[in-house]
PyMOL commands that place a pseudoatom at each C-alpha (Angstrom):
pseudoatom trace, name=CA, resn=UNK, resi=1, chain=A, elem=C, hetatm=0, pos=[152.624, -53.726, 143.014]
pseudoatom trace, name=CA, resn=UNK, resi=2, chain=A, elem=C, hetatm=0, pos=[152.605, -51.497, 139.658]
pseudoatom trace, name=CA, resn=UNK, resi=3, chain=A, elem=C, hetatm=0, pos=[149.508, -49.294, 139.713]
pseudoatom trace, name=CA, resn=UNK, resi=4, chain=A, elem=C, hetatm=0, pos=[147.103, -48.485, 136.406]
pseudoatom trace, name=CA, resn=UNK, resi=5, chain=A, elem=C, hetatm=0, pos=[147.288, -45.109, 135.706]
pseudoatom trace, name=CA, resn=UNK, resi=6, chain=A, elem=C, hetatm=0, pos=[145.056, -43.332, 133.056]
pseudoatom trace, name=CA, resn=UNK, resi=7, chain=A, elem=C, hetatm=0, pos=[146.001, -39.884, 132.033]
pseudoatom trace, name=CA, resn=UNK, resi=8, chain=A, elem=C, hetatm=0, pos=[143.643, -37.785, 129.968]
pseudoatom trace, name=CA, resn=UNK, resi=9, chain=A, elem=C, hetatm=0, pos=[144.965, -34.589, 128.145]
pseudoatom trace, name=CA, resn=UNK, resi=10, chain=A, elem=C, hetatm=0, pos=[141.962, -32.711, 127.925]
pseudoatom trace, name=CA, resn=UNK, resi=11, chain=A, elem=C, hetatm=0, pos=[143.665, -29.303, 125.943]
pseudoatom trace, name=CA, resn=UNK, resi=12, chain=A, elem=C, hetatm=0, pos=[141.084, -29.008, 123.257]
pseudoatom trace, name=CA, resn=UNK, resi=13, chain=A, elem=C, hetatm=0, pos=[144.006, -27.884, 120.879]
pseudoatom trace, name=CA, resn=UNK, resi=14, chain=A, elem=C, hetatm=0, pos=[144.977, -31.177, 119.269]
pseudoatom trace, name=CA, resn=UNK, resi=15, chain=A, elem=C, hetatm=0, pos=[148.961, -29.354, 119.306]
pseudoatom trace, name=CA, resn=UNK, resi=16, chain=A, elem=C, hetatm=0, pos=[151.271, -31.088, 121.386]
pseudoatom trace, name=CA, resn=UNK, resi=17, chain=A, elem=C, hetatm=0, pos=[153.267, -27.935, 122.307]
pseudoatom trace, name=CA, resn=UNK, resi=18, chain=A, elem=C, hetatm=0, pos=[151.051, -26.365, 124.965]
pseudoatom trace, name=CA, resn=UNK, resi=19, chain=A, elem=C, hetatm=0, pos=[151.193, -26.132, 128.731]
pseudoatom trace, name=CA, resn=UNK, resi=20, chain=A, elem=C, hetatm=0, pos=[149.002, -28.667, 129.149]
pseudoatom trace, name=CA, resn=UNK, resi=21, chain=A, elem=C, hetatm=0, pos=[151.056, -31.588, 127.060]
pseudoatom trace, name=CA, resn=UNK, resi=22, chain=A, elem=C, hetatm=0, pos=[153.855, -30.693, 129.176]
pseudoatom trace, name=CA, resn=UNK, resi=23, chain=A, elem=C, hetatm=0, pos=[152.604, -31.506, 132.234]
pseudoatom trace, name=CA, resn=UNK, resi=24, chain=A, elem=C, hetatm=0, pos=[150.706, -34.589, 131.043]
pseudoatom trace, name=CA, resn=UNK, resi=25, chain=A, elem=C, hetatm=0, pos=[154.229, -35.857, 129.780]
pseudoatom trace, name=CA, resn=UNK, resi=26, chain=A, elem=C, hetatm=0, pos=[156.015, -34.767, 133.235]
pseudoatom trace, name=CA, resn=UNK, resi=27, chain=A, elem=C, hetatm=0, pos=[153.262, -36.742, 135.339]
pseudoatom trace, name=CA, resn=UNK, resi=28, chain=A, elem=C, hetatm=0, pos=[154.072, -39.795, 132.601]
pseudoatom trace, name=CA, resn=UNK, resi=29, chain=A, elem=C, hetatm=0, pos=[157.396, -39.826, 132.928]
pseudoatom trace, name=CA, resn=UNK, resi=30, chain=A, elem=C, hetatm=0, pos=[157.553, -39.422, 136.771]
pseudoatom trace, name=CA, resn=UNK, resi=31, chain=A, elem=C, hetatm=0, pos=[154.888, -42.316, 136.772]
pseudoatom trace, name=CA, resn=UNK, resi=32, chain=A, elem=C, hetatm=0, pos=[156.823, -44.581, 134.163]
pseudoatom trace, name=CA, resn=UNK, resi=33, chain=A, elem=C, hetatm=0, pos=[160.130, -44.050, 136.246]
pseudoatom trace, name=CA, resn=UNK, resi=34, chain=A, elem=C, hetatm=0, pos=[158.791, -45.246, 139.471]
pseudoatom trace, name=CA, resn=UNK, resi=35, chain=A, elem=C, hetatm=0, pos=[157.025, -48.550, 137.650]
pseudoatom trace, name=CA, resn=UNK, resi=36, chain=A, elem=C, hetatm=0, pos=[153.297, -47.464, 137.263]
pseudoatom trace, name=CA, resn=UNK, resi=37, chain=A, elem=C, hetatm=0, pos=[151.566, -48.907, 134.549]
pseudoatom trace, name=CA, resn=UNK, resi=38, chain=A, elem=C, hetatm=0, pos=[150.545, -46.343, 131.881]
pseudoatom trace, name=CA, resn=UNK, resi=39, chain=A, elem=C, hetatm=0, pos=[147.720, -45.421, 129.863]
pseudoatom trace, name=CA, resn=UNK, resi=40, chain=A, elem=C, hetatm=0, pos=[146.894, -41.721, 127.938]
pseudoatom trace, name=CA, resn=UNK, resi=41, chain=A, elem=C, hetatm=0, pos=[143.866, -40.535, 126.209]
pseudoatom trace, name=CA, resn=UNK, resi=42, chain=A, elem=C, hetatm=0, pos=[144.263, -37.173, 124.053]
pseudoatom trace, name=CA, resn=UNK, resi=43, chain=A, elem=C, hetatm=0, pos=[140.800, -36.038, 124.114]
pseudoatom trace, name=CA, resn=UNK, resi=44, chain=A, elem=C, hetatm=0, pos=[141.734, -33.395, 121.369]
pseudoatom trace, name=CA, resn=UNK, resi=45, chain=A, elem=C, hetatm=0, pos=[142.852, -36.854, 118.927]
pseudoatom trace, name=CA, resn=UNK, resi=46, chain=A, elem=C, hetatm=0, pos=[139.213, -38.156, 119.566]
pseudoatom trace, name=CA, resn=UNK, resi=47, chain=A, elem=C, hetatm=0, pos=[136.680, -37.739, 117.350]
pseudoatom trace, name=CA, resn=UNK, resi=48, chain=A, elem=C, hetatm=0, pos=[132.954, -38.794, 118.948]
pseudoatom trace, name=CA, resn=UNK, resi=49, chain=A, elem=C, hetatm=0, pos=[129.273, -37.692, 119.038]
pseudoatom trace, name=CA, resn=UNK, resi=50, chain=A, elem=C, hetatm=0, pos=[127.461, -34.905, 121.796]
pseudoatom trace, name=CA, resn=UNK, resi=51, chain=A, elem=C, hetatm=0, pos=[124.820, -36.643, 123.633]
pseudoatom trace, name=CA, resn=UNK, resi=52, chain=A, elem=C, hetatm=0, pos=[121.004, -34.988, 122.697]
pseudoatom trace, name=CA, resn=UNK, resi=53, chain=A, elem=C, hetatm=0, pos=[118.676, -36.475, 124.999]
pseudoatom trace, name=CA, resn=UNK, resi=54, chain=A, elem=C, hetatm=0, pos=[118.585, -37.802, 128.758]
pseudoatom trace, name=CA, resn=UNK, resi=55, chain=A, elem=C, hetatm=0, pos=[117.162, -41.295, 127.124]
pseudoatom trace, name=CA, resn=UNK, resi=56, chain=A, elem=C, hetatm=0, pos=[120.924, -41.598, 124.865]
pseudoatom trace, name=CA, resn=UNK, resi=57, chain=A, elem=C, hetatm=0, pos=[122.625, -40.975, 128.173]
pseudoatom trace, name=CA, resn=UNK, resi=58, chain=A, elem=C, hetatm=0, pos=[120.878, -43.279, 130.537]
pseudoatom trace, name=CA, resn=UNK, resi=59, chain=A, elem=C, hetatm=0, pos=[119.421, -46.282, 127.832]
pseudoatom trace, name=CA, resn=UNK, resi=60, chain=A, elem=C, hetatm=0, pos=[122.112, -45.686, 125.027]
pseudoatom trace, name=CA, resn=UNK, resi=61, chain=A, elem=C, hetatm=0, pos=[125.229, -47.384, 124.457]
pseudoatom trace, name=CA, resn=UNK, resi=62, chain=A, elem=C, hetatm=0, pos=[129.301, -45.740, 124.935]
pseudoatom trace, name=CA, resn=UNK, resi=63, chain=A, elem=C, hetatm=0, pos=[129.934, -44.270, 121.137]
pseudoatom trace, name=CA, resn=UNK, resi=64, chain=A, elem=C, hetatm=0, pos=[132.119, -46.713, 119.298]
pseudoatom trace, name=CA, resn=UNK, resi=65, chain=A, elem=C, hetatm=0, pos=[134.416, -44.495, 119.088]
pseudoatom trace, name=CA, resn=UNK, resi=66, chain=A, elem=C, hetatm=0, pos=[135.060, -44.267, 122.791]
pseudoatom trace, name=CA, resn=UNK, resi=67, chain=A, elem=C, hetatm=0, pos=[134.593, -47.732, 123.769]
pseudoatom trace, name=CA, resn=UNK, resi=68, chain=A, elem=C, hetatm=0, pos=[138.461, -48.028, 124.249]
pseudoatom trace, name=CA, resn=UNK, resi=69, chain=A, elem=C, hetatm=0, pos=[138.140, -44.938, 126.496]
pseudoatom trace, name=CA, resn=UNK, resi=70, chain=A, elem=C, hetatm=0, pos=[135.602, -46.533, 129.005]
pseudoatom trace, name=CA, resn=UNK, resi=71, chain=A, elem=C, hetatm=0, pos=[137.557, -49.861, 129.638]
pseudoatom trace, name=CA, resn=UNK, resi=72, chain=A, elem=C, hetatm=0, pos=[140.362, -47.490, 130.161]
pseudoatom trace, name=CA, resn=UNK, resi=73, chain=A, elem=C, hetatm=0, pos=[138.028, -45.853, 132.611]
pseudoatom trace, name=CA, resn=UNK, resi=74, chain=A, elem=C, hetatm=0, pos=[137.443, -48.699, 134.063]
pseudoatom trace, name=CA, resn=UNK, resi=75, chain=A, elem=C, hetatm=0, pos=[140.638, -50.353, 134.257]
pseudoatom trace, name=CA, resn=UNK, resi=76, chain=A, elem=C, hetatm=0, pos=[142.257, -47.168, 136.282]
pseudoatom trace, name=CA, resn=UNK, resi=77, chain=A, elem=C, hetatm=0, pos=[143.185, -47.343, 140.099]
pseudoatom trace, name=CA, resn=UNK, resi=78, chain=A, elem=C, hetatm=0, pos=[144.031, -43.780, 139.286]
pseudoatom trace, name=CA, resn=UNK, resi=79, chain=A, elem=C, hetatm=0, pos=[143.101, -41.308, 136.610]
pseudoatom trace, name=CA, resn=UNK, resi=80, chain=A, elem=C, hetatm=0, pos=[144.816, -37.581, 136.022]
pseudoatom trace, name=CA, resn=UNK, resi=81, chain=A, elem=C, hetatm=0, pos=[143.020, -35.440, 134.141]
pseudoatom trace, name=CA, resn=UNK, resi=82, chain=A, elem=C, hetatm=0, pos=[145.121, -31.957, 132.842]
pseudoatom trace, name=CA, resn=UNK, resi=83, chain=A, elem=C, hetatm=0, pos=[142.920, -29.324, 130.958]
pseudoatom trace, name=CA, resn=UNK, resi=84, chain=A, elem=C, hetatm=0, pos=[143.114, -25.917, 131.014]
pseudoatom trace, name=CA, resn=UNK, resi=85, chain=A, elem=C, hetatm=0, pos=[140.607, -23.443, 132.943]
pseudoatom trace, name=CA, resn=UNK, resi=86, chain=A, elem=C, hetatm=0, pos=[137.766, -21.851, 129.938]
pseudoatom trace, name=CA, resn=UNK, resi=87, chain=A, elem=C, hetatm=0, pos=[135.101, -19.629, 131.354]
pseudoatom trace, name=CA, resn=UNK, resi=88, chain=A, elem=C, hetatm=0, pos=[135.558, -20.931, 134.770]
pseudoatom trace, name=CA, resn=UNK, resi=89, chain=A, elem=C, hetatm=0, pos=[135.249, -24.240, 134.253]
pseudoatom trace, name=CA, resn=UNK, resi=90, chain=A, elem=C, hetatm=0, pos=[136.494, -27.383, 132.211]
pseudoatom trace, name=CA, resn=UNK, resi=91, chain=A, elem=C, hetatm=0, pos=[136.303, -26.965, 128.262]
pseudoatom trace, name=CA, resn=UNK, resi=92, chain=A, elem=C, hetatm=0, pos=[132.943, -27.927, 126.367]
pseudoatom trace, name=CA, resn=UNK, resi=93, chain=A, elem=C, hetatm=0, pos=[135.200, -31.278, 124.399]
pseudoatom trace, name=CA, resn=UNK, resi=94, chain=A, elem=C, hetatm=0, pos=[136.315, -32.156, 128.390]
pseudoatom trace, name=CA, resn=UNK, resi=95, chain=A, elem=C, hetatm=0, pos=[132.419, -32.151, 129.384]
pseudoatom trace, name=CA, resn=UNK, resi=96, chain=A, elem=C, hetatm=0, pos=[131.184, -33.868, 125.808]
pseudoatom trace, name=CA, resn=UNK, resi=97, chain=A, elem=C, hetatm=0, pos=[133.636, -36.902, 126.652]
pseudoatom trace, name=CA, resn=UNK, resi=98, chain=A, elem=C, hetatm=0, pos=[133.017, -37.337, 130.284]
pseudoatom trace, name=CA, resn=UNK, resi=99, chain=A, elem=C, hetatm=0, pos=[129.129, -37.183, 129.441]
pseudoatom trace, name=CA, resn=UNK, resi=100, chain=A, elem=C, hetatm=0, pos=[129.632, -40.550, 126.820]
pseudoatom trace, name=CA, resn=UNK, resi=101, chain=A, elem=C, hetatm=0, pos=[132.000, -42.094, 129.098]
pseudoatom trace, name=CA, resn=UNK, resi=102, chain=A, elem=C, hetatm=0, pos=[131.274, -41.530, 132.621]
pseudoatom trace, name=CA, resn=UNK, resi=103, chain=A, elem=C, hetatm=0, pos=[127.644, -43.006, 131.824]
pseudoatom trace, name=CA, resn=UNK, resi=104, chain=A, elem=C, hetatm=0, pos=[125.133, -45.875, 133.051]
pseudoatom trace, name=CA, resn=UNK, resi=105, chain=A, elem=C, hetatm=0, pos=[127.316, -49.323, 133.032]
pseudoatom trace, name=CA, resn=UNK, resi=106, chain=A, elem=C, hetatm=0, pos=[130.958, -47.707, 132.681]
pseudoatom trace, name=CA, resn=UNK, resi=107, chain=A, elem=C, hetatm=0, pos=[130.874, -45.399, 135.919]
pseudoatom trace, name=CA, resn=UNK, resi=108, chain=A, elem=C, hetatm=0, pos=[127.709, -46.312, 137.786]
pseudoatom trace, name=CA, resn=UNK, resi=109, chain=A, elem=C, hetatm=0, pos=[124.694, -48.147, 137.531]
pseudoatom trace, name=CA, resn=UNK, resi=110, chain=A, elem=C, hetatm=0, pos=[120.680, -47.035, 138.630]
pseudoatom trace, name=CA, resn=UNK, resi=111, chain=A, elem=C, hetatm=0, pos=[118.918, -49.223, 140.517]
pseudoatom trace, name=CA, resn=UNK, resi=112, chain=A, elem=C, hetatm=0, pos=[115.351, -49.119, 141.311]
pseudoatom trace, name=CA, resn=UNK, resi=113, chain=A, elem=C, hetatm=0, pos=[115.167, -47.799, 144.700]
pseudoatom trace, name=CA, resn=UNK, resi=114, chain=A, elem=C, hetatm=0, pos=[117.629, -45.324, 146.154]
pseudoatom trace, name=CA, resn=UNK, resi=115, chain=A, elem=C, hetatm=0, pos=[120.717, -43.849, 144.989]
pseudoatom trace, name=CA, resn=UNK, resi=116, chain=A, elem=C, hetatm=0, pos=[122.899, -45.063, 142.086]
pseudoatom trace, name=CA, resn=UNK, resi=117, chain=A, elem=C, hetatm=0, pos=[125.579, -48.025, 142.442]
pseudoatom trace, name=CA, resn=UNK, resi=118, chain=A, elem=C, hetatm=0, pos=[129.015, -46.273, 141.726]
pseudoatom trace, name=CA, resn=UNK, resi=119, chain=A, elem=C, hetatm=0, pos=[131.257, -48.774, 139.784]
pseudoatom trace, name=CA, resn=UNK, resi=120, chain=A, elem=C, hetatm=0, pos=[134.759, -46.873, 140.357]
pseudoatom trace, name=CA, resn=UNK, resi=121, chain=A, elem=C, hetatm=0, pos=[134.815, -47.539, 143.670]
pseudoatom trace, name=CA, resn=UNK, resi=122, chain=A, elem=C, hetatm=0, pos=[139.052, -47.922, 144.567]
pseudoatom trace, name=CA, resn=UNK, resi=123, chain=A, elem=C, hetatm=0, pos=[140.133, -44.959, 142.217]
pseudoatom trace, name=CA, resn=UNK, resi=124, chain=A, elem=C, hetatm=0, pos=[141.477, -42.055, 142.602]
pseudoatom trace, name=CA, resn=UNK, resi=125, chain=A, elem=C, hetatm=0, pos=[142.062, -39.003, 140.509]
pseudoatom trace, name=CA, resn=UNK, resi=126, chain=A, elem=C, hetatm=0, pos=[144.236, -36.186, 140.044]
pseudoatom trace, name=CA, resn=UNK, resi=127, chain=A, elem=C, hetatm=0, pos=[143.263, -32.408, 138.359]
pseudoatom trace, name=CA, resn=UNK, resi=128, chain=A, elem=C, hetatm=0, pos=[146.288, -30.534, 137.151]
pseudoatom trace, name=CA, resn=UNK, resi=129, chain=A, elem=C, hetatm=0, pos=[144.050, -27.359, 135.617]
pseudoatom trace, name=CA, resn=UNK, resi=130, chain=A, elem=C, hetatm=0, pos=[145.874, -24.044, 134.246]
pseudoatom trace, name=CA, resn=UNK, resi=131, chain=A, elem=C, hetatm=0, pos=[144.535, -21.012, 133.561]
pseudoatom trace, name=CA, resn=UNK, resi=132, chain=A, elem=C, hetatm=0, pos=[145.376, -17.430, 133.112]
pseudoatom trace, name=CA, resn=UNK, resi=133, chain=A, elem=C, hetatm=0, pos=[143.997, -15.658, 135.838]
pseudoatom trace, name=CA, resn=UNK, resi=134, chain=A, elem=C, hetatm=0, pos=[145.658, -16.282, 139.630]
pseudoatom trace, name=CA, resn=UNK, resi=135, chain=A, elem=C, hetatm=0, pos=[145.149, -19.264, 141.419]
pseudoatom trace, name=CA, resn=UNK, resi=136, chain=A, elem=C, hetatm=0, pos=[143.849, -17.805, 144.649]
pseudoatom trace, name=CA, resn=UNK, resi=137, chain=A, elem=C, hetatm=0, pos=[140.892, -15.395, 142.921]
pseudoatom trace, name=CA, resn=UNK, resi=138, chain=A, elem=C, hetatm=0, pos=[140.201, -18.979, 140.930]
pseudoatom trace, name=CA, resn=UNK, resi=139, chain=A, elem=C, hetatm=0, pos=[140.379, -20.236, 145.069]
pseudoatom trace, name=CA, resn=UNK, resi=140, chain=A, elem=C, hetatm=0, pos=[138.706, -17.934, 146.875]
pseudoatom trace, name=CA, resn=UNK, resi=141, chain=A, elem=C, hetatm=0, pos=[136.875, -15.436, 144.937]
pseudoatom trace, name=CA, resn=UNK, resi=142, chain=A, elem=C, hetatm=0, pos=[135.036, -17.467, 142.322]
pseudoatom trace, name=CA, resn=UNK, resi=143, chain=A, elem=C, hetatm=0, pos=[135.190, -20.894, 144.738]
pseudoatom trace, name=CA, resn=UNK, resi=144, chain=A, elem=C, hetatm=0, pos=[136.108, -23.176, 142.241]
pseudoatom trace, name=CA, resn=UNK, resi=145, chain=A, elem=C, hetatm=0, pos=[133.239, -23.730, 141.327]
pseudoatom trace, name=CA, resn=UNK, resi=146, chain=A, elem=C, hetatm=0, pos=[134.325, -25.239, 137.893]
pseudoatom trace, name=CA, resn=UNK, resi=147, chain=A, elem=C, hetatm=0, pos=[136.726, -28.063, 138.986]
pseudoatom trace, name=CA, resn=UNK, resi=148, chain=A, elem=C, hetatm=0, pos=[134.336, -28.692, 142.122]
pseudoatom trace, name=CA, resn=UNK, resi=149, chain=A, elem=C, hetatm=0, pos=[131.378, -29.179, 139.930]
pseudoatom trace, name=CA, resn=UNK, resi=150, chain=A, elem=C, hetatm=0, pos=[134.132, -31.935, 137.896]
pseudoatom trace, name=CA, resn=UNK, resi=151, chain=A, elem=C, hetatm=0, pos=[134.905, -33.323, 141.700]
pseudoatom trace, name=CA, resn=UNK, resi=152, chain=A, elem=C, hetatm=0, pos=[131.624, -33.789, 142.877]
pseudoatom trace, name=CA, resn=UNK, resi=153, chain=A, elem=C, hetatm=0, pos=[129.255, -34.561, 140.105]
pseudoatom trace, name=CA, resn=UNK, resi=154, chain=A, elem=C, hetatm=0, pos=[131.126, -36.293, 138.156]
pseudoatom trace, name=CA, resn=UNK, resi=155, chain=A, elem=C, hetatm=0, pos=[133.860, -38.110, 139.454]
pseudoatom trace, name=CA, resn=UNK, resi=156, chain=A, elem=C, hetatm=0, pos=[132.580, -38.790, 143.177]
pseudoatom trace, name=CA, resn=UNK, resi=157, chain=A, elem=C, hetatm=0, pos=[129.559, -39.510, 141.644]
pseudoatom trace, name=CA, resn=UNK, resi=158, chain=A, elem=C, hetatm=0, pos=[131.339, -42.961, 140.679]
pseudoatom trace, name=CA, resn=UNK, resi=159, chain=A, elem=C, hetatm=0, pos=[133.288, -43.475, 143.671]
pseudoatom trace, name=CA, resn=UNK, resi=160, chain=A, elem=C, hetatm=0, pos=[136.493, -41.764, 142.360]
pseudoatom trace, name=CA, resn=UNK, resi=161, chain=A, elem=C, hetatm=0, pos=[137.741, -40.853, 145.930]
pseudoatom trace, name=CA, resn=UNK, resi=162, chain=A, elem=C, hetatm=0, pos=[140.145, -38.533, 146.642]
pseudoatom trace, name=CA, resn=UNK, resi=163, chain=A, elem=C, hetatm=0, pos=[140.366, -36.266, 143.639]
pseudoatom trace, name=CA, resn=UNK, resi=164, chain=A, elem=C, hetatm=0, pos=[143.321, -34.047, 144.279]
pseudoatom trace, name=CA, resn=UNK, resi=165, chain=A, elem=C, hetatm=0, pos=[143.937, -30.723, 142.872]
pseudoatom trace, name=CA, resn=UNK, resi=166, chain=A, elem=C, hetatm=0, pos=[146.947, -29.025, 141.591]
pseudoatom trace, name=CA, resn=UNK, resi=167, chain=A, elem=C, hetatm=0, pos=[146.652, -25.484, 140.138]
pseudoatom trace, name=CA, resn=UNK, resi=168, chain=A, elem=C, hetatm=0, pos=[148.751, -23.519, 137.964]
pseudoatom trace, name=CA, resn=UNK, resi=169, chain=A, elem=C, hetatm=0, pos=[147.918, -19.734, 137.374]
pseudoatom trace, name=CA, resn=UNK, resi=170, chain=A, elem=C, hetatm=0, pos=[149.056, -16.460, 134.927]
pseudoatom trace, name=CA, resn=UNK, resi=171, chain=A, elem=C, hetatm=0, pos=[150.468, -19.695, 132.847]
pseudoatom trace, name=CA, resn=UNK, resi=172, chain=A, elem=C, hetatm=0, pos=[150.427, -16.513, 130.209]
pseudoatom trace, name=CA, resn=UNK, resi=173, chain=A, elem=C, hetatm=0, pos=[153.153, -14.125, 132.310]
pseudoatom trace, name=CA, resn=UNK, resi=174, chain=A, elem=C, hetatm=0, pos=[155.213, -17.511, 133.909]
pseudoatom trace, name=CA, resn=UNK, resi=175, chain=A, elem=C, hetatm=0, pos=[159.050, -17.574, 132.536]
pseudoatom trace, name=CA, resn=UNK, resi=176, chain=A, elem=C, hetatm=0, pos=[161.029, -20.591, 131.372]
pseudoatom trace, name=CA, resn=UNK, resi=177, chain=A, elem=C, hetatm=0, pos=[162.570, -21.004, 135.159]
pseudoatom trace, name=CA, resn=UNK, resi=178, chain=A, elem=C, hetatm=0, pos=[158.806, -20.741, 136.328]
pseudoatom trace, name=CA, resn=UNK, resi=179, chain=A, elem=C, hetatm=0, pos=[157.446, -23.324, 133.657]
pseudoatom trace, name=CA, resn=UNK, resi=180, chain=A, elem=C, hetatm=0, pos=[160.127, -25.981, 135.037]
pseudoatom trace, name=CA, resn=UNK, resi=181, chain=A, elem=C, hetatm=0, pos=[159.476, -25.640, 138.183]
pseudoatom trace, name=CA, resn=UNK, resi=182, chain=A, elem=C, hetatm=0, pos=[156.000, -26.304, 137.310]
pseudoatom trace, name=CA, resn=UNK, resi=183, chain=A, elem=C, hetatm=0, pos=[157.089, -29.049, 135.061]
pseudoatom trace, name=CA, resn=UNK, resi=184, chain=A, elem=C, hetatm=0, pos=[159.149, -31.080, 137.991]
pseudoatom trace, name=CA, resn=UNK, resi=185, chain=A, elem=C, hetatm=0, pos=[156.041, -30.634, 140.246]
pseudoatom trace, name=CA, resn=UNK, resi=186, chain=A, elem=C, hetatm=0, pos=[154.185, -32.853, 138.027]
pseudoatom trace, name=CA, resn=UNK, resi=187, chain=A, elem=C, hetatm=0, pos=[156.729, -35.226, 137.631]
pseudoatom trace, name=CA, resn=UNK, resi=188, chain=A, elem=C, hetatm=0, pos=[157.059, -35.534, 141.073]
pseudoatom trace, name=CA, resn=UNK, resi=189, chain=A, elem=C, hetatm=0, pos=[153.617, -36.507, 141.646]
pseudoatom trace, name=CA, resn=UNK, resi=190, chain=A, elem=C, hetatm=0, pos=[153.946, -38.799, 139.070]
pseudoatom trace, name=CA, resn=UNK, resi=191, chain=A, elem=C, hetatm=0, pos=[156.287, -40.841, 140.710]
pseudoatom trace, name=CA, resn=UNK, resi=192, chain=A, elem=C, hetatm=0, pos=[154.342, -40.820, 143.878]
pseudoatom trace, name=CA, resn=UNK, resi=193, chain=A, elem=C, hetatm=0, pos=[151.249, -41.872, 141.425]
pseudoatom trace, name=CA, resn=UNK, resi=194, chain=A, elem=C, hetatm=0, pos=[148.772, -39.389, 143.415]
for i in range(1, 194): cmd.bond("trace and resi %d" % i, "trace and resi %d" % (i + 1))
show_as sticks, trace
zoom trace
């Protein structure tokens, strides 16, 4: 049975000829060729307000301009999200979307006792993240603190279970042999549809 995939190309350069585009179109066409069912966000292509208080995140309403993006959201049995690694962690435009969409009524739901009903229970997700430094000081000397922050708060949070991890490092020195291995990685995993 086809699976619904989102992708979300979280570069905040709106360009299409960066790292990250490529692997968002490898993992697309890996996923397309084995018969997954496709959807892509470009958060960079989005235009859309900052939330300003905690009472417009919990009591206001998903921005027009993203309500298309949450029933995406919602729709997904599986959602990859590629961005690249700023300051440690995901870029500000990554955090400003997932804050309107992943919100009260689109990923879970308070109730008046206990802990929060998480409404994206049966997905999975995917984190392809670049960055310029190597992978294993992003690993093991500053933890990962960035993406796990992303894993745990945000995406667990709603039930998004198991959020896998692929890493790419010193995308700045890699050669063109380098770049395509990276690049059939992806697709790879997009044909698996993990």
């Amino acid at each position: 049975m086809p699976r619904h995939i989102l992708i979300i190309e979280a570069h905040p350069d709106g360009h299409d000829r960066h790292l990250c585009g490529a692997l968002a179109d490898a993992y697309a066409k890996g996923a397309a060729n084995a018969g997954f069912t496709l959807r892509r966000l470009d958060v960079a292509k989005l235009d859309f307000p900052l939330l300003r208080s905690r009472e417009e995140f919990e009591n206001g309403m998903v921005p027009e301009e993203l309500t298309a993006a949450a029933e995406v959201v919602q729709w997904a049995e599986h959602i990859v999200i590629v961005f690249p690694l700023w300051h440690g962690t995901m870029p500000a435009l990554l955090k400003a979307f997932l804050e309107q969409v992943f919100r009260p009524g689109v990923a879970f739901q308070y109730r008046n006792r206990g802990f929060a009903k998480m409404l994206l229970t049966g997905c999975s997700a995917r984190l392809i993240v670049t960055m310029g430094m190597p992978t294993p000081v992003y690993r093991f000397w500053f933890g990962g603190h960035g993406v796990k922050g992303l894993r745990r708060s945000i995406l667990n949070f709603a039930a998004i279970r198991p959020v896998r991890q692929t890493f790419f490092g010193m995308v700045e020195k890699v050669d063109e042999a380098g770049r395509q291995h990276w690049l059939t990685k992806v697709e790879a995993l997009g044909r698996r549809g993990v």
